[in-house]
C-alpha positions in Angstrom: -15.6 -14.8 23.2 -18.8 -14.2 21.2 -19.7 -10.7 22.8 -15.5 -10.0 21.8 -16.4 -11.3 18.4 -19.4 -8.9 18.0 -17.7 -6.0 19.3 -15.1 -6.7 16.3 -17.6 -7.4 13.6 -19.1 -4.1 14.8 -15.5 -2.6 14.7 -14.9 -3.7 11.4 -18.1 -2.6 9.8 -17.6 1.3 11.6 -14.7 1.0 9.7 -15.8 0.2 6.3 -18.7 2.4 6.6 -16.3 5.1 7.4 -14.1 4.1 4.5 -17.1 3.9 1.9 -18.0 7.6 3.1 -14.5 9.2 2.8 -14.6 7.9 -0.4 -17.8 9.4 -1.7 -16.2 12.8 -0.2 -12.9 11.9 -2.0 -15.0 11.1 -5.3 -16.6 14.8 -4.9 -12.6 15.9 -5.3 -12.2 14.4 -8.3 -14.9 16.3 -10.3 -13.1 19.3 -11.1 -12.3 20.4 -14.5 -8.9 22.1 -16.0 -8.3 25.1 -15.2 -8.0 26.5 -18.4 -8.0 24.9 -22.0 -4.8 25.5 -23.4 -3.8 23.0 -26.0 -2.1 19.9 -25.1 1.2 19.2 -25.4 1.9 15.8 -26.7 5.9 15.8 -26.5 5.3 17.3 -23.0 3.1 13.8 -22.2 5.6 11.8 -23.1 8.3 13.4 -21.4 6.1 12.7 -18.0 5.2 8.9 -19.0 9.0 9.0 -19.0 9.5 10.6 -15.8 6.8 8.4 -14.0 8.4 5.3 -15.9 5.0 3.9 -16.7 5.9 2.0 -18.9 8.4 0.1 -16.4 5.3 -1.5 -14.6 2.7 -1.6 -17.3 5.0 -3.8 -19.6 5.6 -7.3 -18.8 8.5 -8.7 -20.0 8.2 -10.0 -23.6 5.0 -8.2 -24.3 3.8 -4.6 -26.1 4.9 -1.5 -24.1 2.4 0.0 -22.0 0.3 -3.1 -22.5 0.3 -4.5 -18.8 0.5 -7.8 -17.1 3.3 -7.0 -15.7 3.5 -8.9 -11.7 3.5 -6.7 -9.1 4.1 -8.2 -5.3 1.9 -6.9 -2.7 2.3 -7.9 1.1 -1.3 -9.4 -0.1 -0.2 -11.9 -3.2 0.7 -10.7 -7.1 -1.3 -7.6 -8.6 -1.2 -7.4 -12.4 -1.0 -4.1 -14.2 -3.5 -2.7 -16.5 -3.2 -2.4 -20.2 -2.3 2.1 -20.9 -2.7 1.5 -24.7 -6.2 3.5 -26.3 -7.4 0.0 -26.5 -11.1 -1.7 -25.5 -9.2 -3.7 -23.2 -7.5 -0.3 -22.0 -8.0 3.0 -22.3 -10.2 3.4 -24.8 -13.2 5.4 -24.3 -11.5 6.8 -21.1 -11.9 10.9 -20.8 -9.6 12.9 -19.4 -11.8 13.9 -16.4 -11.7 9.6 -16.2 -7.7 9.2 -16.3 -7.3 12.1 -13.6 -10.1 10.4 -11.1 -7.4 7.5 -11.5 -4.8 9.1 -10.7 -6.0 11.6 -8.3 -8.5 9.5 -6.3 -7.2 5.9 -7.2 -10.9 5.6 -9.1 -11.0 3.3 -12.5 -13.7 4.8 -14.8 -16.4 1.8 -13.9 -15.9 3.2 -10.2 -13.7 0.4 -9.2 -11.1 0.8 -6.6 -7.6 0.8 -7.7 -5.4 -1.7 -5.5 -2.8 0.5 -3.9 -0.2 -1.8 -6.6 -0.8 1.7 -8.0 1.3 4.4 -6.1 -2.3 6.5 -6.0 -0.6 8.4 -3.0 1.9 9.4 -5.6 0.1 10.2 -8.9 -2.8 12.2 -6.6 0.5 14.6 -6.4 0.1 15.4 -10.0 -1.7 18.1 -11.2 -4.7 18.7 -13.9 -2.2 20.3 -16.5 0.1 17.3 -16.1 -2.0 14.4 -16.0 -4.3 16.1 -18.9 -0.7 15.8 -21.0 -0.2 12.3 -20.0 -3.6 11.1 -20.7 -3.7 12.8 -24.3 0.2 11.3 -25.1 -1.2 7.6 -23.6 -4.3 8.1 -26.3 -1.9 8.6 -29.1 0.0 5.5 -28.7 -0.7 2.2 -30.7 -3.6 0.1 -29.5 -2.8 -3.0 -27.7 -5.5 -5.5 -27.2 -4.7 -7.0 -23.9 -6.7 -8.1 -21.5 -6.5 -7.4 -18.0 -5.2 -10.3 -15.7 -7.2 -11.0 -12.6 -4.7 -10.3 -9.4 -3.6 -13.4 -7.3 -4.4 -11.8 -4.1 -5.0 -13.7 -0.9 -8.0 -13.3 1.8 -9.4 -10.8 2.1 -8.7 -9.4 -1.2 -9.1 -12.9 -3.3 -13.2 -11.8 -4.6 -14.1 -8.6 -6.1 -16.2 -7.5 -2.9 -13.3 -8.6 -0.4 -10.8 -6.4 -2.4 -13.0 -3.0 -3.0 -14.1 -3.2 1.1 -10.2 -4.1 2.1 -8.8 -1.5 -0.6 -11.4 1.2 0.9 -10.4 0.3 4.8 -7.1 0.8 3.6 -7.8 4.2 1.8 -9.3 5.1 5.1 -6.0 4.7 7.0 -3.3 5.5 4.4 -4.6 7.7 1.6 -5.6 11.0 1.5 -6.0 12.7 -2.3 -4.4 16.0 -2.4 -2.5 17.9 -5.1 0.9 18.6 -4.8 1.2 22.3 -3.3 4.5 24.4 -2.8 6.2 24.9 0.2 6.2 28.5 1.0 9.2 28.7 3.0 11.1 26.8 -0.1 12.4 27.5 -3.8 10.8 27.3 -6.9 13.8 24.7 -7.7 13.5 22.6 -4.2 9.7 22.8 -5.1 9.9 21.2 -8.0 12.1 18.7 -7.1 9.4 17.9 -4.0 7.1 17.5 -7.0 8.8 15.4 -9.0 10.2 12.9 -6.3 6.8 12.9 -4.3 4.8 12.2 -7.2 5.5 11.1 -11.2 8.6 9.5 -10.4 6.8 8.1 -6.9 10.1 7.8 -5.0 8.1 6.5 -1.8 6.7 3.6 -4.2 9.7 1.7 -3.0 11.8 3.6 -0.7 8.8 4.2 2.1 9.5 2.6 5.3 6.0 0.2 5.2 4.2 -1.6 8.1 2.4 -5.1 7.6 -0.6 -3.6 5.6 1.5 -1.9 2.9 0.8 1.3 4.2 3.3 4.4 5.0 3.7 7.7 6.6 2.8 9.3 2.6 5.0 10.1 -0.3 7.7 12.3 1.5 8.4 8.9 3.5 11.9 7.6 2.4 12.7 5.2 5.4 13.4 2.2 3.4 12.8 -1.3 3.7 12.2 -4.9 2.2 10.4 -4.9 -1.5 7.5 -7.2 -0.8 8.1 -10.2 -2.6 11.5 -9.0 -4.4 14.1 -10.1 -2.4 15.5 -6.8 -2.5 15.8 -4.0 0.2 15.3 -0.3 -0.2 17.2 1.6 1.2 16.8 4.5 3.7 17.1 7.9 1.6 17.7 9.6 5.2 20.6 7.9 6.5 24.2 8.1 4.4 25.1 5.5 4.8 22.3 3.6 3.2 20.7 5.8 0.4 21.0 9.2 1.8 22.9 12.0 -0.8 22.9 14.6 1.5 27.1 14.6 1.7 27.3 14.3 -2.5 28.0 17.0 -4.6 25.2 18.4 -6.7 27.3 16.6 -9.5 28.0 13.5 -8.6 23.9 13.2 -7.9 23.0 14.5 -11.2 25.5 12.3 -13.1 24.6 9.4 -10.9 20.1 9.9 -11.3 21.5 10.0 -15.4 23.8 7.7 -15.9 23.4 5.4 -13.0 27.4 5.7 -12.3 29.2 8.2 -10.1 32.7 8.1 -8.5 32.2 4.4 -7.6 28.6 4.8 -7.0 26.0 2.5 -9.2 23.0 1.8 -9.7 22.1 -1.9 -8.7 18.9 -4.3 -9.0 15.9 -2.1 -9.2 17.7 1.3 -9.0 19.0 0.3 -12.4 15.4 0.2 -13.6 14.6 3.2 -12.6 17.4 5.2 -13.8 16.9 3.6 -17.2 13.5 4.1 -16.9 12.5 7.3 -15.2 15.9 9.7 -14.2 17.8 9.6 -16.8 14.9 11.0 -18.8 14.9 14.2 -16.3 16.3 17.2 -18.4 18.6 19.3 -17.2 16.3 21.4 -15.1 14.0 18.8 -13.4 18.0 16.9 -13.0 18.7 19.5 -10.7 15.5 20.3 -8.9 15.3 16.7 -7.6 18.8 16.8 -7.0 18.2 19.5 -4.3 15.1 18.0 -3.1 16.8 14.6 -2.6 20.2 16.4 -0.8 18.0 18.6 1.6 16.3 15.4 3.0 16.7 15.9 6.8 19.8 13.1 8.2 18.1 9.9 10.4 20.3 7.2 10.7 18.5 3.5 10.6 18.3 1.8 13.9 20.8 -1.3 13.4 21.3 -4.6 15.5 23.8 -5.5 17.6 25.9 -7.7 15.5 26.5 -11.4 16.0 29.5 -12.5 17.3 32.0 -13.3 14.0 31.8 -17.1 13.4 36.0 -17.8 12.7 34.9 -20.5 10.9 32.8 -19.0 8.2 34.9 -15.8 8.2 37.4 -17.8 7.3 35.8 -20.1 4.5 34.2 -16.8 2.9 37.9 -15.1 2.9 38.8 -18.2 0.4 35.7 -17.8 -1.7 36.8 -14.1 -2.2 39.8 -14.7 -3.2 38.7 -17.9 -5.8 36.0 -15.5 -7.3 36.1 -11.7 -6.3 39.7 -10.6 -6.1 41.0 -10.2 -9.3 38.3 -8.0 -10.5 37.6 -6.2 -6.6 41.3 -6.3 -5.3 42.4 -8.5 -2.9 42.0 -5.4 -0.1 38.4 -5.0 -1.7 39.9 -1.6 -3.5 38.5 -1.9 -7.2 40.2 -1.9 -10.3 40.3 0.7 -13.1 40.6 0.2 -16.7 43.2 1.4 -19.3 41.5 5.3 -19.2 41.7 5.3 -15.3 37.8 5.1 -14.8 36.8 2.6 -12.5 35.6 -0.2 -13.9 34.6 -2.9 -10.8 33.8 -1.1 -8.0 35.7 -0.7 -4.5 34.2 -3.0 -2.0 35.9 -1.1 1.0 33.5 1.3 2.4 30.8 0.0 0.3 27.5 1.0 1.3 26.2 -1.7 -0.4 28.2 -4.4 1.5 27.4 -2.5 4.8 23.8 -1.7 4.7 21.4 -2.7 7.5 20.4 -5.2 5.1 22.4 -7.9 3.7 19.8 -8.4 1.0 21.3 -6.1 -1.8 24.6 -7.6 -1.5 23.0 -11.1 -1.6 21.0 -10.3 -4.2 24.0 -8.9 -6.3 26.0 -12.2 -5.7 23.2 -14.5 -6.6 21.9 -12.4 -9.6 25.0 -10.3 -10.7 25.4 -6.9 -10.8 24.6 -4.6 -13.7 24.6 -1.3 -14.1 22.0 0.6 -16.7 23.3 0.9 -19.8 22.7 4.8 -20.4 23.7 7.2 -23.3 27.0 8.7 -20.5 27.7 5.0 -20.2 26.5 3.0 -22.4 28.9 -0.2 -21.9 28.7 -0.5 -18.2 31.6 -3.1 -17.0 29.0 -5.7 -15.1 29.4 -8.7 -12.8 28.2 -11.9 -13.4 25.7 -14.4 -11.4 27.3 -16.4 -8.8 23.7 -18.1 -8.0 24.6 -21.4 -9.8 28.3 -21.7 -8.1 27.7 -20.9 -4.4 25.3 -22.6 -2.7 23.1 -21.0 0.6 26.3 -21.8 3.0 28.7 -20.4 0.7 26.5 -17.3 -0.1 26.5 -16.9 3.8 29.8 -17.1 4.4 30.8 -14.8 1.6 28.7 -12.1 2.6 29.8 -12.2 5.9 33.4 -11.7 5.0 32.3 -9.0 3.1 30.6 -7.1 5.7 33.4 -8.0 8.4 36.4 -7.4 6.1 38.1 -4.2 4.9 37.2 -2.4 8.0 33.8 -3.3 8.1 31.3 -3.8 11.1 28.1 -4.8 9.4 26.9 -8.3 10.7 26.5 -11.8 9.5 24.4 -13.5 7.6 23.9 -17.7 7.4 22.5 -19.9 5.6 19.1 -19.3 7.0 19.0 -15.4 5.9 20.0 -16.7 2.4 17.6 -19.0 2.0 14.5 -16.6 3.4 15.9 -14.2 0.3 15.9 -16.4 -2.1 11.8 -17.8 -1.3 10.7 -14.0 -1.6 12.4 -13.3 -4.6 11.2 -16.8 -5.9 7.3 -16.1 -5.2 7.7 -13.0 -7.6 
């Protein structure tokens, strides 16, 4: 046991040392200069800061935009963001050869290493031109004083040493700084869509499929999964009938990245966020090069398990739920209902591919929480759905979503009380 325990210790210090000297080869990357000094275009920053929706996680709620603290769950405990504004506590004092070691190595400017919180194998997609933009727009906004949170991370990441050597062993196995560069064999349009999705808007942030450490297969990985800490589930941007657009029309995907509705489709939960916050910013251009890039994703369906035999019994007592609380708005054959212009107004539960995801956790969370739809400039009075958390306890939840996903010609699985109740603890520690 002790000669296995000094073969580890040994292990883990190759490892570190490895880490620390990738990273003084990685620092080395993040010397270089612009490549020419054209002026910089403010209104051009801020259209990225909207694109990357920075201001989603670096505003907590109640506080000044861009101005951090917001919580971020980790598979490691809660990271807290940092404060954008030109502020002391901020960015003040931070060059624009600073900003892009950020966001191209993951580097703050006293040499500290960013906790991957920050999607630094996103951002080190952006190039010089484009982070130069963002960094001069971020200067020119109002001074917050706000100073940064300490993260609540656990062991090893819970002192400053034990984060910088984990965050570098990490960096070692999942990061690898590169700008983003073209595909030959593509468009200029699916290009540019690659760019966008891969890094500013930092699809992969949540739709990656993750292992136990928080790391992926890199920013072009759209597997899906559970949100550490959320409650909520990802969903697979490969298989159709989770996330996957590659059977839309180009204009049901634009409409739906802008307005968050589209023929019955809508944004939910964190989706919402992010077409409020980041897509429906995308002008008409960058709308339809990440349209293409999104529908040209190559097809992988998610591997799915066998369902559980259907429990009569709570089939049956989630059949009357739906009727006492779902039908009149849904249809009592889960269809939908319309309003007085013929747009549909709740959508059709039938063929749902939020009710039939691998998952159940969208659908429970959408229950519990209600469901609301962004309220965007092409729809800017979304019909919404209200929370059901303080009616239905974990058994009726259960039973409810398992009608659901065994009703209307569904095959999806059930859920019990158990399933419910692991949901609603990871949502809770957020």
């Amino acid at each position: 046991m002790k000669r296995l325990l000094t073969v580890l210790v040994a292990l883990a210090g190759l490892l570190v040392g490895a880490a620390f000297a990738l990273l003084a080869w990685q620092r080395g990357l993040g010397d270089s200069t612009p490549a020419a000094s054209a002026p910089i275009n403010l209104e051009r920053g801020a259209y990225l800061a909207a694109v990357g929706n920075c201001a989603g996680c670096h505003t907590t709620r109640g506080g000044s935009r861009l101005a951090g603290g917001r919580p971020i769950p980790t598979p490691f405990g809660t990271a807290f963001s940092s404060n954008l504004t030109p502020d002391v506590t901020g960015l003040a004092g931070w060059s624009s050869d600073d900003f892009w070691r950020a966001l191209h190595l993951g580097i703050s400017r006293d040499g500290r290493l960013l906790v991957p919180a920050h999607p630094i194998t996103n951002t080190t997609r952006v190039t010089r031109e484009d982070a130069d933009a963002l960094h001069a727009w971020l200067q020119a906004q109002p001074a917050v004083a706000a100073p940064r949170r300490p993260h609540e991370l656990r062991w090893p990441m819970n002192s400053e040493l034990g984060a910088q050597l984990a965050v570098a062993a990490w960096r070692a196995l999942y990061f690898s700084p590169g700008a983003y560069r073209p595909d030959p064999v593509r468009d200029p349009i699916w290009n540019r869509g690659a760019y966008l999705a891969q890094g500013l808007a930092h699809c992969s942030a949540c739709h990656a499929g993750r292992n136990a450490l928080g790391g992926d297969d890199g920013p072009a990985d759209f597997r899906g999964g559970l949100l550490a800490g959320l409650g909520w589930a990802a969903p697979s941007l490969h298989d159709p009938a989770e996330a996957g657009v590659q059977r839309w029309s180009d204009t049901t995907l634009q409409r739906w990245l802008r307005e968050g509705h589209a023929d019955g489709h809508t944004a939910q939960g964190p989706m919402a966020e992010v077409v409020l916050g980041s897509t429906a910013s995308l002008d008409d251009a960058d709308l339809a090069a990440m349209s293409r890039y999104l529908r040209s994703l190559p097809e992988q369906a998610v591997t799915r398990p066998e369902p559980a035999r259907p429990d009569a019994r709570r089939r049956e007592r989630g059949a009357g739920l739906y009727r006492e609380h779902c039908a009149a708005c849904h249809g009592a054959q889960g269809e939908g209902r319309r309003d007085d212009s013929g747009a549909l107004a709740y959508p059709a539960l039938a063929g749902s591919r939020l009710v039939t995801q691998a998952s159940a956790a969208n659908l429970i969370r959408v229950i519990e929480r209600g469901g609301f739809a962004p309220a965007t400039p092409g729809n800017p009075r979304p019909y919404g759905m209200p929370p059901f958390a303080g009616l239905l306890d974990a058994q009726e939840l259960a039973a409810l979503t398992s009608y659901l996903r065994g009703t209307f010609g569904h095959d999806a699985g059930e859920v019990d009380a158990v399933e419910v109740l692991r949901l609603r603890a990871a949502s809770a520690r957020r």
